[in-house]
N, C-alpha and C positions, 0 to 999 in steps of 0.2 A: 257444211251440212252436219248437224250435231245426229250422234247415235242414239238419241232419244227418239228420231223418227223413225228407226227401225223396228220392225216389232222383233219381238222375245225369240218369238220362236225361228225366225228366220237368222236372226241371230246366233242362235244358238247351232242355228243348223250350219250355219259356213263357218263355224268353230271350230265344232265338234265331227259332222260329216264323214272329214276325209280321213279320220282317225278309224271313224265307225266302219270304213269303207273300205278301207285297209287292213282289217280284222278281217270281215265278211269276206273280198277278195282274196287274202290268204287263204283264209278255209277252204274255198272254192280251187283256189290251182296248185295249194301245197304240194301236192303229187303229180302235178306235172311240169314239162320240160321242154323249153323250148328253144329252137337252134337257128341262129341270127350269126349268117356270114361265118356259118362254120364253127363257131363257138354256141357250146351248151348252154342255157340258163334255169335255174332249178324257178320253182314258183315263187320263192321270197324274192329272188331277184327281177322277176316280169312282173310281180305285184309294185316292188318298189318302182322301177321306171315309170308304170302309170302314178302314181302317190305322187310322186314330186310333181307334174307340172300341173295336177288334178289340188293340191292344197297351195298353188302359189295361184292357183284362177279364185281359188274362195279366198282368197285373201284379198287378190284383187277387188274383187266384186266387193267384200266387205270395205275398203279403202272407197273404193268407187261410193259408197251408200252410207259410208258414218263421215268420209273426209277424213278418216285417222288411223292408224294403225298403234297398239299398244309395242312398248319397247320389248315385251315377250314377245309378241306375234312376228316383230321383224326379225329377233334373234333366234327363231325359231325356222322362218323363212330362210335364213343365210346358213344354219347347221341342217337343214333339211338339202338345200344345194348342193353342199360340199358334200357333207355325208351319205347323203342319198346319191349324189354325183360317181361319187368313188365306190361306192358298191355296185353302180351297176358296171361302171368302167372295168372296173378293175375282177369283177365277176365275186365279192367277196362279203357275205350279207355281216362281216365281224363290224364294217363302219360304221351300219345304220343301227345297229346294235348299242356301240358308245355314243350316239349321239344324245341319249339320255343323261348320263356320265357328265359331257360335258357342259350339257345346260344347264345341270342340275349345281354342279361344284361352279362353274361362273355366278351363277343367282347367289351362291352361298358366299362366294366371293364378294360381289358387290357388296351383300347384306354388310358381313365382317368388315369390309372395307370403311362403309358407312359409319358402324359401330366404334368402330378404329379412333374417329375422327370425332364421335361423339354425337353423331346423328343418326336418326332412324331414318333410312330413304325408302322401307317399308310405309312411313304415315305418308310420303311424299304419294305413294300409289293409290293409298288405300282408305287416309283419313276423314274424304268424303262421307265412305260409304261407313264406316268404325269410327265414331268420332270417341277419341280418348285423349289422356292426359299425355302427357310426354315420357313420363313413371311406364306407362301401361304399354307405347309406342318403344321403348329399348327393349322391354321384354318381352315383348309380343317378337321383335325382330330380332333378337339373339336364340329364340328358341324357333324360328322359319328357317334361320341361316344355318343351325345342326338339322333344322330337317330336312332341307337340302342335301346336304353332305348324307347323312341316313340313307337318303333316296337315291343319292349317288351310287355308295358302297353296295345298295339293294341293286340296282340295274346291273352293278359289276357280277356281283355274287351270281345272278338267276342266269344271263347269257354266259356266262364261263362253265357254269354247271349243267345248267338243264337246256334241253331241248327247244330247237327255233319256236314252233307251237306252244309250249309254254310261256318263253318269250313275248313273244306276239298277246297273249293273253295277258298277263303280268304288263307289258307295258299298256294297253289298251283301258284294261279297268282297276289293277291292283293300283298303280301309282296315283293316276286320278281321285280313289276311292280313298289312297291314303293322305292325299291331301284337303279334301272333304274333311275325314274325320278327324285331321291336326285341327284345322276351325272350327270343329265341332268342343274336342275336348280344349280351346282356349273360349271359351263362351264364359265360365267362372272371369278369369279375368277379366276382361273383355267389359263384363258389369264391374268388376270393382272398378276399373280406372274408367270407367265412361264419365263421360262429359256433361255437366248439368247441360238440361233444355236452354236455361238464360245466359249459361257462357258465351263469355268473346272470344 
């Protein structure tokens, strides 16, 4: 079944959701604490135990209704397990914390990898919807793959210094919004190396 018979907005809602949903439920139980078999759990950690199997059911459902799942969304699903897994195990919210960290420096990895090798595996994702030259496609993905690493060093920098709530804020709309506005300010490029309409 192609994701074209999905519509937009339900789309976007089993995407986006459980992200959304995990802001709003923080909010709601950050101050309180809850005691399971004798051990404490502050609200980041009874928010995270709901998170994890509430964003692997939308993902299902989205698998269930496009028949695919993007290689973000699975490697997203596997660090939300483990990560998610050991914070509540271990009672410790520093896991779910780097889980950003490490998506972020993996993604940049691949990119650099690719580039390593002399290809972009960014136009492999994205060429469809950007059609550009192969010029436009190294440097579109050599400058995703520092802003990766960026987004990295940012996730490190805010949970080591600032406060879970900030946290929580910062991963929810800062990183999103900075990765918005990267495709925003590559839009110059973007037109120089696009692709005549009669190209093959």
């Amino acid at each position: 079944m192609s994701d074209r018979t999905v519509a937009p907005w339900l789309k976007s809602t089993l995407e986006l959701g459980p992200v959304l949903g995990f802001f709003v439920a923080y909010l709601w139980l950050k101050d309180e604490t809850f005691t399971v078999g004798g051990v404490a759990y502050d609200g980041f950690i009874a928010v995270t135990a709901i998170f994890i199997p509430v964003i692997l059911a939308s993902m299902a459902v989205l698998w269930r209704l496009t028949g695919k799942l993007s290689p973000m969304q699975v490697l997203t699903a596997v660090l939300v397990i483990v990560f998610g897994g050991l914070t509540v195990w271990l009672n410790d919210e520093r896991f779910l914390k780097v889980k950003p960290t490490i998506i972020n420096l993996i993604l940049g990895g691949i990119l650099f990898a690719g580039l390593w090798r002399g290809k972009s595996l960014l136009s492999m994702v994205l060429s469809e919807a950007i059609p550009m030259d192969r010029a436009g496609w190294m440097i579109l993905t050599r400058r995703m793959a520092w802003f990766f690493v960026a987004s990295a060093a940012a996730n490190e920098l805010v949970w080591r210094t600032q406060t879970t709530e900030f946290w929580v804020t910062f991963e929810t709309f800062a990183l999103p919004g900075a990765m918005f506005a990267f495709f925003i300010s590559q839009a110059g490029l973007m037109k120089r190396h696009a692709l005549e309409d009669d190209a093959t």
